[in-house]
PARO-97576 format. One record per residue (C-alpha): x, y, z. Coordinates in steps of 0.001 Angstrom, whole numbers, padded with zeros to 6 digits, always signed. Layout:
<rs>
XYZ/...
</rs>
This chain:
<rs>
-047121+006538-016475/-043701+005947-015926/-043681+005828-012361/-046348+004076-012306/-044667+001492-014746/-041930+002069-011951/-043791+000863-008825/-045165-002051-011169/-041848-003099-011934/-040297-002874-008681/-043811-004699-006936/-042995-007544-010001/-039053-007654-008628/-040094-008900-005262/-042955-011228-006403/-040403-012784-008901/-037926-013059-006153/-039971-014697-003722/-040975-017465-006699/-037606-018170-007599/-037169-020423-004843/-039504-023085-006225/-038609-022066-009491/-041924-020854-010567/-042502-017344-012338/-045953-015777-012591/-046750-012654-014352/-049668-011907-016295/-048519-012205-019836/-045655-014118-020466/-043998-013285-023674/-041500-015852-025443/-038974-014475-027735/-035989-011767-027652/-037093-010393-031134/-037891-006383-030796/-041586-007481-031106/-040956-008703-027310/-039061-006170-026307/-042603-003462-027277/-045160-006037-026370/-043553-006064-022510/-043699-002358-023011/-047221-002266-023703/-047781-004537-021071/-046319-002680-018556/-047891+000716-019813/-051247-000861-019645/-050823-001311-015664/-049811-005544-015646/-047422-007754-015174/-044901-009046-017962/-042106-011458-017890/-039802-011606-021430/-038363-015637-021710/-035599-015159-024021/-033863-018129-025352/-031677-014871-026905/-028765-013428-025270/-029183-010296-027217/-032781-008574-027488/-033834-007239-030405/-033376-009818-033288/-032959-008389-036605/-033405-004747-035432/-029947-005291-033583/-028509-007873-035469/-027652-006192-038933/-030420-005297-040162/-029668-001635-039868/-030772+000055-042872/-034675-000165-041619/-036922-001439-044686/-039725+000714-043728/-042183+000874-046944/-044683+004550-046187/-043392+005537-043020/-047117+007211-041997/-048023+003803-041121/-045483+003861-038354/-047168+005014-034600/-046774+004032-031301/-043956+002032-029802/-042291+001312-032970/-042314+004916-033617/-040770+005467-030382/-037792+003228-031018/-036994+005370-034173/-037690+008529-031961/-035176+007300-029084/-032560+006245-032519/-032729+009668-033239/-032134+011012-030119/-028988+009096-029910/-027818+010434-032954/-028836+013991-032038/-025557+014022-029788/-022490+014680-031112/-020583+012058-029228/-022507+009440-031400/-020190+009761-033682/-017230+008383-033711/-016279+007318-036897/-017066+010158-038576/-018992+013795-038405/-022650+013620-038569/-022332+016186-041256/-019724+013776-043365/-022572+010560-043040/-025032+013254-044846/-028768+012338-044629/-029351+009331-047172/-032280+006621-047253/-035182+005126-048989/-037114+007973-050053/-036980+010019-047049/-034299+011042-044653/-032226+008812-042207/-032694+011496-039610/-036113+013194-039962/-035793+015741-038177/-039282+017288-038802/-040725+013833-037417/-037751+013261-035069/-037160+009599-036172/-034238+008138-037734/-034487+005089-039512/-030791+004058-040166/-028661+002953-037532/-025879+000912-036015/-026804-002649-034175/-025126-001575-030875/-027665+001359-031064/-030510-000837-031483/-029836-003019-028704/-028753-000146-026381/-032404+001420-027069/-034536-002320-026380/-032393-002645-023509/-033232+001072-021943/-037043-000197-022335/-036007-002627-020622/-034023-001046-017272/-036766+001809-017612/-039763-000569-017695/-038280-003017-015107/-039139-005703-017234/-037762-008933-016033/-035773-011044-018654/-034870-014730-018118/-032104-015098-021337/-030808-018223-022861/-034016-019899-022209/-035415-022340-024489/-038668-023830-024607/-039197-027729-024176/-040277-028359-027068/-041629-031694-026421/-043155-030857-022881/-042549-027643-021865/-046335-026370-022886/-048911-027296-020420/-052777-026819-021791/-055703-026793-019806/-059357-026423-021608/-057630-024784-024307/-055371-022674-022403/-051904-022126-021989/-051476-022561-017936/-047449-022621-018228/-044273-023006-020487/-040835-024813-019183/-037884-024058-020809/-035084-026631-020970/-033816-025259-017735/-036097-026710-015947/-037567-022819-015411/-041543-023147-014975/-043534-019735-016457/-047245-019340-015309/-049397-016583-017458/-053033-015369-018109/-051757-014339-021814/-048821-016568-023638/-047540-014445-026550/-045489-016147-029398/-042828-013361-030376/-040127-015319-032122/-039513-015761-035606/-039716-019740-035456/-042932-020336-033788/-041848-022217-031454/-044377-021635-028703/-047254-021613-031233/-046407-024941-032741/-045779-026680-029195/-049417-025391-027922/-051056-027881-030823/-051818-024678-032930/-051988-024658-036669/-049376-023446-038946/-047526-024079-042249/-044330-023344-043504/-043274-022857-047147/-045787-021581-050591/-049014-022273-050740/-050179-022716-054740/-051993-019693-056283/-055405-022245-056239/-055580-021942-052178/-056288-018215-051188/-056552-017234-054972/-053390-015393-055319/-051038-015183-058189/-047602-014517-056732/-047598-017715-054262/-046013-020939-055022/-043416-021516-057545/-042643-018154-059788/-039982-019449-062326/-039345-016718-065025/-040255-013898-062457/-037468-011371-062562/-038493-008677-060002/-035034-007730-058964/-031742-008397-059806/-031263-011448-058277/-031076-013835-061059/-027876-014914-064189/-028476-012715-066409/-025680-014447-068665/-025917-018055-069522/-023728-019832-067493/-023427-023709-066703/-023890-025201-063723/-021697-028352-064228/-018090-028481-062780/-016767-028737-065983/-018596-026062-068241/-021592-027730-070498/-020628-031690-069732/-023806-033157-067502/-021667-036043-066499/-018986-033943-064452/-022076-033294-062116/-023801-030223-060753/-021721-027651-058808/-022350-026698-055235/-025417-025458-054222/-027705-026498-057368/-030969-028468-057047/-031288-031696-059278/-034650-031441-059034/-036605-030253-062487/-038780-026909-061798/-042160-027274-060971/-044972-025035-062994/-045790-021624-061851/-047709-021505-058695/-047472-024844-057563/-046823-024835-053817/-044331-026368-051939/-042350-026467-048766/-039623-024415-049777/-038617-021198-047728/-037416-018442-048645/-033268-017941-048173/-031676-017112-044928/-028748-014856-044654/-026718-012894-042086/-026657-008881-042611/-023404-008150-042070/-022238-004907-040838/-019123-003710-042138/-016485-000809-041612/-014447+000846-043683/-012487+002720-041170/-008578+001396-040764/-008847+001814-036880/-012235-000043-036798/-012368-003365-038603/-011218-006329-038719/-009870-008310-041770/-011931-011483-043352/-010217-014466-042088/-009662-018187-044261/-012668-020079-042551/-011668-023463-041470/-012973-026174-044287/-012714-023271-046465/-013220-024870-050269/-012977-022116-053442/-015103-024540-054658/-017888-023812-053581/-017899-019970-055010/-017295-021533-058697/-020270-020033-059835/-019256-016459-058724/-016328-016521-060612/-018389-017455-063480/-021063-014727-063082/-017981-012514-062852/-016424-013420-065995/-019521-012845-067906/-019117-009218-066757/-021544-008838-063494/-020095-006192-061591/-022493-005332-059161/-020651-006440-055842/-020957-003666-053751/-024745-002715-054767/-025739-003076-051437/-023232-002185-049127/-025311+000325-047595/-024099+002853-045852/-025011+003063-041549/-023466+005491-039522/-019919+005774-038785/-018283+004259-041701/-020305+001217-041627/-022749-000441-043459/-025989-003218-043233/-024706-005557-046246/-027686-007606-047470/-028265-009635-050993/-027996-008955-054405/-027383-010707-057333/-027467-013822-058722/-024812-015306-056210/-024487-013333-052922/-024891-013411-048935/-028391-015737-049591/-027252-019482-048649/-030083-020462-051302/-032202-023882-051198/-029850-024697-047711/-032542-023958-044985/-036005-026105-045841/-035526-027925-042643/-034458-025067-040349/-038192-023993-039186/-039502-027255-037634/-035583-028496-037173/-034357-029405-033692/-032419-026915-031497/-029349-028931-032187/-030147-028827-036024/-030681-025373-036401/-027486-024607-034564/-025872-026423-037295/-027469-024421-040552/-026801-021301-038597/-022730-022233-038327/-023252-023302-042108/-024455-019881-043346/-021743-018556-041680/-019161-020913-042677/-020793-020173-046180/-021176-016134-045817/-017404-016758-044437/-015834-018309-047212/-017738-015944-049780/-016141-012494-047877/-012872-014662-048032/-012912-015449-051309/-013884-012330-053682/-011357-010561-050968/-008352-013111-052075/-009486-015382-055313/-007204-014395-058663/-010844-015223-060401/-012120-012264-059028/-011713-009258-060772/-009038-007384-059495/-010776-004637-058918/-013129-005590-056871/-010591-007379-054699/-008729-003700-054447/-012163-002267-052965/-012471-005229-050601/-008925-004974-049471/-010778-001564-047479/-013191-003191-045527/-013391-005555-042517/-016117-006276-040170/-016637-003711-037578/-014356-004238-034604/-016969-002261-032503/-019557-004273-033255/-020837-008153-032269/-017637-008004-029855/-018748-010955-028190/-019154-012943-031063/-016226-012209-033506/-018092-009334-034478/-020090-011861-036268/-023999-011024-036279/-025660-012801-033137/-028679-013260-035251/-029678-015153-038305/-031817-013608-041061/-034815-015853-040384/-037045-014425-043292/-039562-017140-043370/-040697-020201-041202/-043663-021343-039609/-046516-019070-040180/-049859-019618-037996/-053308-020314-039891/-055100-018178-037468/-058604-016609-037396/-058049-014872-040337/-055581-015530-042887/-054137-012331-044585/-053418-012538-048209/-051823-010994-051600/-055611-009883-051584/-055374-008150-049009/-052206-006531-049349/-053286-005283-052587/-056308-003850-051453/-058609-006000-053279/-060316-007074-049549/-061420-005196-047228/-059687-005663-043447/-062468-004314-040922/-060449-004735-037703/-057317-003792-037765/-054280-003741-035678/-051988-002351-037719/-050859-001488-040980/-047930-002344-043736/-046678-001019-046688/-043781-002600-047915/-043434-004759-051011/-044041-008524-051039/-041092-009330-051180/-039846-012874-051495/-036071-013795-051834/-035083-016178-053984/-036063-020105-052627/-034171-022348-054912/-031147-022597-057777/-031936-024670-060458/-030906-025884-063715/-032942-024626-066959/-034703-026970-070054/-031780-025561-071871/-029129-026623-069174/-028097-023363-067780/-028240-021975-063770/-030966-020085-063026/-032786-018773-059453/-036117-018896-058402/-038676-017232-056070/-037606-013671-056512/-040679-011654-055707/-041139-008087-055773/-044814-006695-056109/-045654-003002-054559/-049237-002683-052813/-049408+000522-054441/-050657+001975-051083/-050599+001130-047337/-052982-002161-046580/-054277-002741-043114/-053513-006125-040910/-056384-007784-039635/-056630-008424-035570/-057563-012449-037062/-054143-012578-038333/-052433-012653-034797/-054534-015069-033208/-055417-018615-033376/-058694-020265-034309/-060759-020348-030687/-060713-024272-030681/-056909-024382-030781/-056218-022013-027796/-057656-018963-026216/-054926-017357-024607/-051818-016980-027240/-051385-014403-029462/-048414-014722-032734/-047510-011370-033549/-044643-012464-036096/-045217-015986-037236/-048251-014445-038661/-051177-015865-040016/-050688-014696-043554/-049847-016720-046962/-045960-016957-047931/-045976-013999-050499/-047838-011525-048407/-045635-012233-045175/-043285-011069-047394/-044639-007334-046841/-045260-007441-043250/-041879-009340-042114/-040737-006180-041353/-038951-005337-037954/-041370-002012-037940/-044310-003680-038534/-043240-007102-035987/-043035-004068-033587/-046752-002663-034501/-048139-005988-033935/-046378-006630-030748/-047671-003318-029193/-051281-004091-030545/-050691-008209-029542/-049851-006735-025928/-052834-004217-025962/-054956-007352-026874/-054064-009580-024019/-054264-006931-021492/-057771-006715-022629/-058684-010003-022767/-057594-010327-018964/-059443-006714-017901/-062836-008132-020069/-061893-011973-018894/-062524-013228-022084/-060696-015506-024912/-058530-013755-027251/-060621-014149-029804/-063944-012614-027735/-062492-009234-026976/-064719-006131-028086/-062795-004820-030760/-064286-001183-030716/-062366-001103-026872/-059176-003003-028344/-059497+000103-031743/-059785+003189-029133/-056718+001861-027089/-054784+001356-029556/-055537+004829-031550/-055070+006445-028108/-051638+005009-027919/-051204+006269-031384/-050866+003646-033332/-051863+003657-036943/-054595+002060-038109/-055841+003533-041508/-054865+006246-043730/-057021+007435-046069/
</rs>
């Protein structure tokens, strides 16, 4: 297979070369996106004996899975197969050799993680790892697949998607760049592609009424996690006086009743990898505009006694860690991101410099703020971000925690229903496992005039649930050739299980899979034979049930 993949790629070199010239690329599925779910679907492609072509508006591949997020939330691990497997299996590899370790001894980083090794060595996957590893393993699909990548290419928004009898026939990215496909697959974390084809979508919480849920929409009271004031503190500049107005970051607006919906998203954050090594990090700098200000409320929650900092600094190879959330007043820029999923390029450029201007000035000031407890500015005084990592970028994440934003109404919508096992999923493509889990959407102030957070959601699905093959397509009268493997067609508090990178990677494979069939069986997406689209996909071992 791999020299057959080979001759494919190297046959797809020359054709691209000799199209370049008008400045028209053809392949047979065109995939838009640099997320790790594009990286495996143009895997699949190629495995399947066609033509793939990756349109990246990314520099870096592999989104999340390279950008931070390095501690993998993985949920029942069983459910993992195929490609995404292999990624772990090729992590592991790289960690099998001594020279991987730099920082420290492989013995010395031990063999923590959520449940079940970081290196399984029985299963020969390891689930924990550094973003330059990531990346280096997406790109080695890449140069071994000879998958051609066009980066920093962004879809026209406004023209770039050209329909024809409710087909995709091409996409033009701001370039000017003109890609022809059989298959269009949407595999960013925006939508983009999906939206600007006329499909339908939403964005934010549906109320508990629409799908019969009871964990969507508004969940005021809901204390899943520890992400909430556990103290009563005020949210006024000066303590308990109204009139001295609300501090940074607080909503005026009076809570809505549990499970009313709304188009409110879940917050954004950057997961920041860290170092604790002298000789690899580099100190947290004053960022310009820098206002203490705006970290008021910290220093309140630390006065009452919170002293949970550095819950989730946790630990990656080599003296490093993926730092995410927690606590009432952390890395989640909460309630500053409702417009960022159907904002302009231009727009979103600007939240993404103000979560980091905001993620900035946090790092800054619990490292330098007498308010702070002194202790906790002690530990800080040891860490830095990691000079080895992000080099190009200030060793700043390339990659925004996009947890939430458009989400297609396909075929079928996948619900809490279904995640809890209450329905029945008869064709699937792949499976989940993880919690739906919702950060928090908004800060608010309380009937009793105190700060409080809202849309922390944390409900187990007590076993692995199955993803329908309706959840990754679009109704037939919208468009027969695009498939959404990540803006899935779910409700808002059961895309909180499967916004996983693992399971974005499942549904890529089984997206790909789907298109290649779809062009073998020249039908719409949504005509395939199933039974054929099952068997290839158990062949290439995916997962599909357990029992």
């Amino acid at each position: 297979m791999k020299k057959y993949g080979y001759l494919i790629g190297i046959t797809l070199l020359t054709l691209l070369q000799s199209c370049e010239k008008s400045g028209i690329y053809k392949a047979d599925v065109i995939i838009y996106g640099g997320t790790s779910a594009a990286v495996i679907a143009a895997v699949e492609v190629i495995q399947s004996g066609k033509k793939a072509i990756i349109v990246s508006p990314d520099i870096h591949l592999g989104g999340l899975s390279s950008g931070g997020l390095g501690y993998t939330d993985t949920g029942n691990k069983t459910t993992i197969g195929g490609l995404s497997r292999e990624f772990y299996h090729k992590v592991w590899l790289h960690y099998n050799d001594s020279n991987s370790w730099k920082w420290e001894k492989h013995e010395d980083y031990g063999n923590k993680g959520q449940g079940t090794p970081a290196m399984d060595g029985e299963n020969r996957t390891m689930w924990i790892f550094e973003p330059h590893v990531a990346e280096k393993v997406l790109e080695d699909f890449i140069s071994e697949y000879h998958i051609p990548v066009y980066r920093n290419e962004w879809l026209n928004r406004e023209s770039g998607v050209v329909k024809k009898e409710g087909k995709i026939v091409s996409l033009t990215t701001l370039s000017g760049k003109i890609f022809e496909g059989k298959i269009f697959i949407d595999a960013t974390y925006e939508g983009d592609l999906m939206a600007s084809a006329g499909i339908s979508y939403t964005v934010g919480r549906e109320a508990c009424s629409v799908y019969n849920e009871q964990w969507n929409g508004v969940q005021a009271g809901v204390y899943h996690h520890g992400h909430y004031f556990k103290s009563n503190i005020s949210p006024y500049v000066i303590p308990n006086e109204p009139t001295s107005g609300l501090l940074p970051y607080i909503s005026s607006e009076p809570i809505q009743p549990n499970c009313t919906g709304d188009d409110k998203i879940q917050a954004y954050c950057f997961r920041l990898c860290m170092s604790n090594h002298p000789d690899n990090q580099v100190p947290f700098e004053k960022p310009e505009n820098y206002d203490p200000k705006n970290y008021e409320l910290l220093a309140r929650v630390f006065e009452s006694g919170w002293d949970e900092w550095f819950n989730k600094y946790d630990m990656i190879p080599n003296r490093k860690t993926d730092t995410n959330n927690h606590g009432p007043f952390s890395t989640d820029f909460i309630g500053m991101n409702y417009d960022y999923p159907e904002a302009s390029y231009e727009r979103r450029k600007e939240i993404i410099e103000e979560h980091e201007n905001y993620q900035k000035g946090l790092l800054y000031f619990v490292s330098t703020d007498e308010r702070v407890p002194e202790s906790v500015r002690k530990e800080m005084s040891k860490w830095g971000l990691a000079k080895d990592e992000f080099t190009d970028n200030g060793n700043w994440p390339h990659q925004l925690y996009i947890r939430e934003a458009r989400r297609m109404i396909g075929t079928y919508v996948t619900t809490e229903n279904e995640v809890l096992g209450k329905v029945n999923v008869t064709d699937p493509v792949g499976m989940g496992s993880y919690t739906m889990d919702s950060h928090n959407i908004q800060r608010y102030v309380t009937d009793k005039g105190y700060v409080q957070n809202e849309g922390d959601v944390g409900i187990h699905p007590g076993k692995p649930y199955k993803i329908s093959y309706g959840s990754i397509i679009p109704k037939k009268e919208e468009c027969t050739n695009l498939l959404s493997p990540v803006c899935v067609s779910s409700s808002h508090i059961a895309f909180g299980s499967i916004r996983m990178e693992p399971v974005f990677m499942i549904l890529g494979q089984s997206a790909a899979a789907a298109a290649c069939l779809a062009i073998d069986q020249q039908e719409a997406v949504q005509e395939i034979d199933y039974a054929q689209l099952k068997e290839k996909l158990l062949n290439e071992k995916q997962i599909l049930e357990i029992e």
